[in-house]
VEXBA-319552 format. One record per residue (C-alpha): residue number from 1; residue in three letters; chain; x negated, z negated, y. Coordinates in nm, 3 decimals. Layout:
BEGIN
- resi:resn:chain:east:up:north
- NUM:ALA:A:X:Z:Y
...
***
This chain:
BEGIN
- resi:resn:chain:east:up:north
- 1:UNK:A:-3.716:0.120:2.553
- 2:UNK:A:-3.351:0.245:2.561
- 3:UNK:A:-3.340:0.427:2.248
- 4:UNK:A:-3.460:0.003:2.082
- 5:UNK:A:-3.164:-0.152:2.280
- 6:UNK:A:-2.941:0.105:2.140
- 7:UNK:A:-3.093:0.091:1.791
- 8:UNK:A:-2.998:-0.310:1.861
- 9:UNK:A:-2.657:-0.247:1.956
- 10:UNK:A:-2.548:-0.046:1.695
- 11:UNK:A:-2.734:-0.286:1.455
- 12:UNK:A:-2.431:-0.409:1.206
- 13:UNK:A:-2.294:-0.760:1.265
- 14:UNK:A:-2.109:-0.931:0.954
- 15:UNK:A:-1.952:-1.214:1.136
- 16:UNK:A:-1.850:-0.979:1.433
- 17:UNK:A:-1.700:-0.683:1.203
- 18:UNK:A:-1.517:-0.961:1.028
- 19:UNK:A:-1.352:-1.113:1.345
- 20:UNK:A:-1.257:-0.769:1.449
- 21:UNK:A:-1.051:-0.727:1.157
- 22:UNK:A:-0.862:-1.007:1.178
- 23:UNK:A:-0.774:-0.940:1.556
- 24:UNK:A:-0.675:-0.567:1.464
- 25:UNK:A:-0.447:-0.754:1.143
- 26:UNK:A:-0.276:-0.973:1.452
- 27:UNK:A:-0.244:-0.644:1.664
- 28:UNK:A:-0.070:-0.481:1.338
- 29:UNK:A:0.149:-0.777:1.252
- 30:UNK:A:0.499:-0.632:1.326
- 31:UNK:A:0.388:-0.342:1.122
- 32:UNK:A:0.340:-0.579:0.826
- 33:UNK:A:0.612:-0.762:0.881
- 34:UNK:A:0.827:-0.438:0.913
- 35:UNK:A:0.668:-0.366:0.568
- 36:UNK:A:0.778:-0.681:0.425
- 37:UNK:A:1.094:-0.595:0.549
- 38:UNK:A:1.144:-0.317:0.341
- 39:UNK:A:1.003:-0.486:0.000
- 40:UNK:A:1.249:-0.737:0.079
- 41:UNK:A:1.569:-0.525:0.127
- 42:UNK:A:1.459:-0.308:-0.195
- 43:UNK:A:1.401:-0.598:-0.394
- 44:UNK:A:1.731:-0.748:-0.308
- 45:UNK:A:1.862:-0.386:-0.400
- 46:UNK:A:1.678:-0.369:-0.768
- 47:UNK:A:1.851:-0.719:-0.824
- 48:UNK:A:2.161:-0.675:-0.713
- 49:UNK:A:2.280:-0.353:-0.749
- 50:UNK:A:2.369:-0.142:-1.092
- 51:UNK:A:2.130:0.136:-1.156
- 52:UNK:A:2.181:0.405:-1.352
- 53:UNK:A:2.092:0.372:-1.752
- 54:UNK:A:1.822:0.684:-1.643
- 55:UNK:A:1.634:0.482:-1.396
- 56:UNK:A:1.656:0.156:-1.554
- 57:UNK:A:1.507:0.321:-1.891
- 58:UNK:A:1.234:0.494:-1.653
- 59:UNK:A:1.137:0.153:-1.549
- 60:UNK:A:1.107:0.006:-1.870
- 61:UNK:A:0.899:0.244:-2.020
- 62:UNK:A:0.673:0.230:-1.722
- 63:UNK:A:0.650:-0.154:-1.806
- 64:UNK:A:0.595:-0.076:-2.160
- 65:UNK:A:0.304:0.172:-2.090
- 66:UNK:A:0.126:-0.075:-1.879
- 67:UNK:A:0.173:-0.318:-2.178
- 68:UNK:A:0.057:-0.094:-2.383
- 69:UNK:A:-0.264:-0.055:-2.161
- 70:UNK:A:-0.327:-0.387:-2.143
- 71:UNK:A:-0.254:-0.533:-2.517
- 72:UNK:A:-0.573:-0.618:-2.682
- 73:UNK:A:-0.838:-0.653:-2.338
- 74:UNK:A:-1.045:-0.964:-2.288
- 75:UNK:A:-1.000:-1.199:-2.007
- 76:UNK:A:-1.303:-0.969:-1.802
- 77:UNK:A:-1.085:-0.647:-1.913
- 78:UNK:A:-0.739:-0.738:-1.792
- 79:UNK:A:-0.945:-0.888:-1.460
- 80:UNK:A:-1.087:-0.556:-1.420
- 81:UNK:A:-0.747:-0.342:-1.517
- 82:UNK:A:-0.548:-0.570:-1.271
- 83:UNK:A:-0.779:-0.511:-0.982
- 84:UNK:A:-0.852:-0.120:-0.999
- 85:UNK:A:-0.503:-0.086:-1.026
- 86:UNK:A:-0.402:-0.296:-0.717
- 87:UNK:A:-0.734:-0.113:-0.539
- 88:UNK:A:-0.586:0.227:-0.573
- 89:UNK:A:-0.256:0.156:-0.543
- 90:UNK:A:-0.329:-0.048:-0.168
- 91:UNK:A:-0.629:0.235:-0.072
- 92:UNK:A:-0.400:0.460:-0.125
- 93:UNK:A:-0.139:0.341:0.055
- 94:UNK:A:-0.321:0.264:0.379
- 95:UNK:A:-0.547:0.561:0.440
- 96:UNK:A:-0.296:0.845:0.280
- 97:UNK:A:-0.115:0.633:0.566
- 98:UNK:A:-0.179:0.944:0.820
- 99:UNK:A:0.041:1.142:0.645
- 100:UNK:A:0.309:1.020:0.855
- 101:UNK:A:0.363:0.747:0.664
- 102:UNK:A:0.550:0.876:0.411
- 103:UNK:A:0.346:0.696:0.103
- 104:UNK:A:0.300:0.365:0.180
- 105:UNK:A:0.689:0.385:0.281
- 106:UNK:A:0.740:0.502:-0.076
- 107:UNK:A:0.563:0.292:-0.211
- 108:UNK:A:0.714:-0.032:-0.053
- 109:UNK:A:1.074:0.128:-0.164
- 110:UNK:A:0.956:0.155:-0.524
- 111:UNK:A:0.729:-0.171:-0.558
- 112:UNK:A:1.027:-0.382:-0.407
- 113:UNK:A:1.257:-0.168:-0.627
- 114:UNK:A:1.059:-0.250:-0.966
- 115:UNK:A:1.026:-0.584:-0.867
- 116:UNK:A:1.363:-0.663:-0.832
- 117:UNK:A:1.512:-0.508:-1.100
- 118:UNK:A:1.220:-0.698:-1.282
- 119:UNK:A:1.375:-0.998:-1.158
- 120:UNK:A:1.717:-0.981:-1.265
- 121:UNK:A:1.589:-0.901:-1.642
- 122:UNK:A:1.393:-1.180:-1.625
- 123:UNK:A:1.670:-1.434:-1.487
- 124:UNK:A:1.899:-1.251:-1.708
- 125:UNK:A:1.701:-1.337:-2.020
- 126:UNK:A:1.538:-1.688:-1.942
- 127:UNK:A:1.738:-1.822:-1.605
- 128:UNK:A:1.593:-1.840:-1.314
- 129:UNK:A:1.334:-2.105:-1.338
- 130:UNK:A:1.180:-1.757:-1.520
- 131:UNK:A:1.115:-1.663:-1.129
- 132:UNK:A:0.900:-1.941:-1.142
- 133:UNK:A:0.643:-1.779:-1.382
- 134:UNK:A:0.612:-1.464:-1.161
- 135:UNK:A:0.485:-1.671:-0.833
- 136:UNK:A:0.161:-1.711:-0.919
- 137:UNK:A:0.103:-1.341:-0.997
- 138:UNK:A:0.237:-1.255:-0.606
- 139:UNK:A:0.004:-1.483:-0.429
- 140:UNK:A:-0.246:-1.312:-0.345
- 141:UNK:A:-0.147:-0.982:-0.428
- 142:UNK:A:0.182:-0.950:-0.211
- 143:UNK:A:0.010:-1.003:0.084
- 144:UNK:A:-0.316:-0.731:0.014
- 145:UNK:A:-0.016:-0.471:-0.034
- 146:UNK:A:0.183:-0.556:0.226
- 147:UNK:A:-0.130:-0.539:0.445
- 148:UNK:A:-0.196:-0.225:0.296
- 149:UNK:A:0.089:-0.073:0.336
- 150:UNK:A:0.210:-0.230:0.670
- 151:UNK:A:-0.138:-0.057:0.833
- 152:UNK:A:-0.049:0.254:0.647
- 153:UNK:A:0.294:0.272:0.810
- 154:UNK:A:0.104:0.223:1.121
- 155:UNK:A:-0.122:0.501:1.048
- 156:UNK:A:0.186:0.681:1.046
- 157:UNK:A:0.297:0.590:1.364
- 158:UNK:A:-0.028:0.646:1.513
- 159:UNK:A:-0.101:0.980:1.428
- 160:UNK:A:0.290:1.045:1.586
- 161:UNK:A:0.220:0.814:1.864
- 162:UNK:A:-0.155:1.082:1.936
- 163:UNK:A:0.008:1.403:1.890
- 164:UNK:A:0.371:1.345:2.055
- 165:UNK:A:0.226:1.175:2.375
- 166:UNK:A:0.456:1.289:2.615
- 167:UNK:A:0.765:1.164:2.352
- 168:UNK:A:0.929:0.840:2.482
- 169:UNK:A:0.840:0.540:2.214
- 170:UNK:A:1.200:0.589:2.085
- 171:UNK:A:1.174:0.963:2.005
- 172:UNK:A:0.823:0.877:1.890
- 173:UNK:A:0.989:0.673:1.591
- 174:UNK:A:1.254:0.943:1.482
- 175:UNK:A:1.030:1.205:1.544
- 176:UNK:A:0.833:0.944:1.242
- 177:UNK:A:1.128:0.863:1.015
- 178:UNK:A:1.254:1.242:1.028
- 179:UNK:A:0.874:1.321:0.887
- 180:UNK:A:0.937:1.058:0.654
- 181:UNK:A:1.310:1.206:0.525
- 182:UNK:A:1.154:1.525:0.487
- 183:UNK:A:0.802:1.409:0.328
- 184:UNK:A:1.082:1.220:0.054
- 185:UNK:A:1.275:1.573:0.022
- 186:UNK:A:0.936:1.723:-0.059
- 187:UNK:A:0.798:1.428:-0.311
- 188:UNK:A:1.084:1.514:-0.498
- 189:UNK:A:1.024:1.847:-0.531
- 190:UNK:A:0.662:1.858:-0.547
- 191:UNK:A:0.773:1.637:-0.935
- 192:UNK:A:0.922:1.985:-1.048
- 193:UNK:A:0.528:2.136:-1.005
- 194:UNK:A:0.221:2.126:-1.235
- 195:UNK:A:-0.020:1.780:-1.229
- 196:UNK:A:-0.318:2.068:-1.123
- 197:UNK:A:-0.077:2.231:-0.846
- 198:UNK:A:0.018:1.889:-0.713
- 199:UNK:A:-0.337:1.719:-0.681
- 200:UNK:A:-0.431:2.081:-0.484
- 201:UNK:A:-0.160:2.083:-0.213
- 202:UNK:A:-0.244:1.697:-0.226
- 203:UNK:A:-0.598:1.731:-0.153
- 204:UNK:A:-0.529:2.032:0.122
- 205:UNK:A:-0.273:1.823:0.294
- 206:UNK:A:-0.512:1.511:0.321
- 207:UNK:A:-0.782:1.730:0.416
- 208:UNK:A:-0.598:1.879:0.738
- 209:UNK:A:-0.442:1.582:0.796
- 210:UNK:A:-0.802:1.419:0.812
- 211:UNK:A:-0.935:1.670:1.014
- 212:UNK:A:-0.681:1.653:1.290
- 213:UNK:A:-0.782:1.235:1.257
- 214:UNK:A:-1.103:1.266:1.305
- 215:UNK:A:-1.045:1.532:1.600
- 216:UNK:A:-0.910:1.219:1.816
- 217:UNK:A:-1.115:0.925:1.967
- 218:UNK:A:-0.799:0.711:1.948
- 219:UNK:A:-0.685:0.747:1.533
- 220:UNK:A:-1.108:0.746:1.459
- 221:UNK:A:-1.076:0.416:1.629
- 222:UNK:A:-0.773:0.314:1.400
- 223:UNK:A:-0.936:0.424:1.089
- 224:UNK:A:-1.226:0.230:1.139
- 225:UNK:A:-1.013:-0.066:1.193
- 226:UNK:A:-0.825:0.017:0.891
- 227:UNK:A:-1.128:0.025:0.691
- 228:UNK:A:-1.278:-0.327:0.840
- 229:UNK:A:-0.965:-0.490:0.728
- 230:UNK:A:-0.992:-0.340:0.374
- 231:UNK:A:-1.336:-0.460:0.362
- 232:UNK:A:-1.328:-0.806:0.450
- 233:UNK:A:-0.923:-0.890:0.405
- 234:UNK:A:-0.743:-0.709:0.138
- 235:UNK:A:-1.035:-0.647:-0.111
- 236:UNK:A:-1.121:-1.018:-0.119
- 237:UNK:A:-0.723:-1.082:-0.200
- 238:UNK:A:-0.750:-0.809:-0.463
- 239:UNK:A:-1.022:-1.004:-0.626
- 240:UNK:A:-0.846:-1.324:-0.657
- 241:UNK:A:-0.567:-1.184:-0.731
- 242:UNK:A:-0.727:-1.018:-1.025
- 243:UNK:A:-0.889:-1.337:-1.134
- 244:UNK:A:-0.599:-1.576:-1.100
- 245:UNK:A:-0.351:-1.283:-1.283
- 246:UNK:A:-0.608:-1.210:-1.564
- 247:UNK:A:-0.640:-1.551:-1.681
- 248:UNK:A:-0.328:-1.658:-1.651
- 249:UNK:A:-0.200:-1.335:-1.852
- 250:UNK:A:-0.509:-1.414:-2.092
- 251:UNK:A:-0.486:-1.811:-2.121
- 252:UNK:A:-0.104:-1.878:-2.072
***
């Protein structure tokens, strides 16, 4: 008799899974917004501000490759290049979260980065009713990776917040950033190694990072959350996004 009322609790519930991951996206809303933050100041900064003929090439070519990627797909082609890119890029950046935060950070630095230095080509070239033609390609998207990304960050902060317990809040947040700093420092070196040597200390580092996750009740708990907001948030924004982008690329 207990072991069918236990079978009946653990029985999955759409509607309930889905209201819990709207109430964890409320309880992670200054982590978002703190992610929007950061887009925002970078894309200010890629508008703005001169950058040096290296990086601004860089950039371009980037573009150009993903042109080149794209140039010739059908409308169900581009939908489907669109979305697996935006999929890994906001999977990535939530649940590599727990390594202190240090991608999704980089990534909203270098997505608000390309995007304004996108920008100011574009308003260079056509004015800035151009800006006009990019909204519709941010809808949906923007928000999926700043969801992404903001729940990474708190990942981050998390996995600090479990292991540094006895740290004031405050010291709890540089002990975070200074992880950060020195995850950058070693990004940028880890670009001087092989592609093979990378993905290994990659996949070692999110496997002992994992492991210590899993070892606590608490950051279990958050990844599960995590995941239900993936599930029944961003990956129904991904899809529209997708749809919208890839006929709109195709069409207009």
């Amino acid at each position: 008799m207990k072991s069918k009322k236990r079978s009946e609790k653990k029985k999955f519930n759409l509607k309930e899974n889905y209201l819990k991951s709207w109430n964890y996206l409320w309880e992670s809303k200054n982590f978002i917004y703190f992610a929007i933050g950061v887009f925002l100041v970078f894309a200010l900064v890629g508008f703005f501000v001169s950058v040096p003929d290296e990086i601004s090439e860089m950039i371009l070519n980037y573009i150009q490759e993903i042109l080149a990627q794209t140039e010739g797909l059908s409308a169900g082609g581009m939908i489907r290049f669109i979305f697996l890119n935006n999929f890994q890029s906001s999977f990535v950046g939530m649940f590599f979260g727990f390594l202190l935060g240090i991608i999704p950070l980089i990534a909203l630095v270098a997505n608000g980065f390309v995007v304004g230095f996108v920008s100011k080509i574009s308003v260079e070239s056509a004015g800035f009713i151009s800006l006009l033609n990019l909204l519709p390609h941010g809808i949906f998207e923007l928000p999926a990776i700043f969801i992404s990304l903001g729940i990474g960050v708190k990942f981050g902060y998390s996995f600090v917040k479990e292991y540094f317990k006895k740290v004031n809040p405050r010291m709890r947040l540089l002990i975070l950033l200074l992880f950060i700093l020195l995850g950058s420092l070693l990004t940028s070196f880890l670009y001087s190694v092989s592609v093979e040597l990378l993905g290994i200390i990659l996949f070692l580092v999110f496997v002992f990072v994992f492991i210590l996750v899993f070892s606590r009740k608490n950051l279990k708990k958050e990844l599960l959350n995590g995941l239900r907001v993936f599930v029944f948030v961003v990956l129904p924004l991904l899809i529209l996004a997708a749809v919208i982008e890839g006929l709109l690329i195709i069409f207009i």
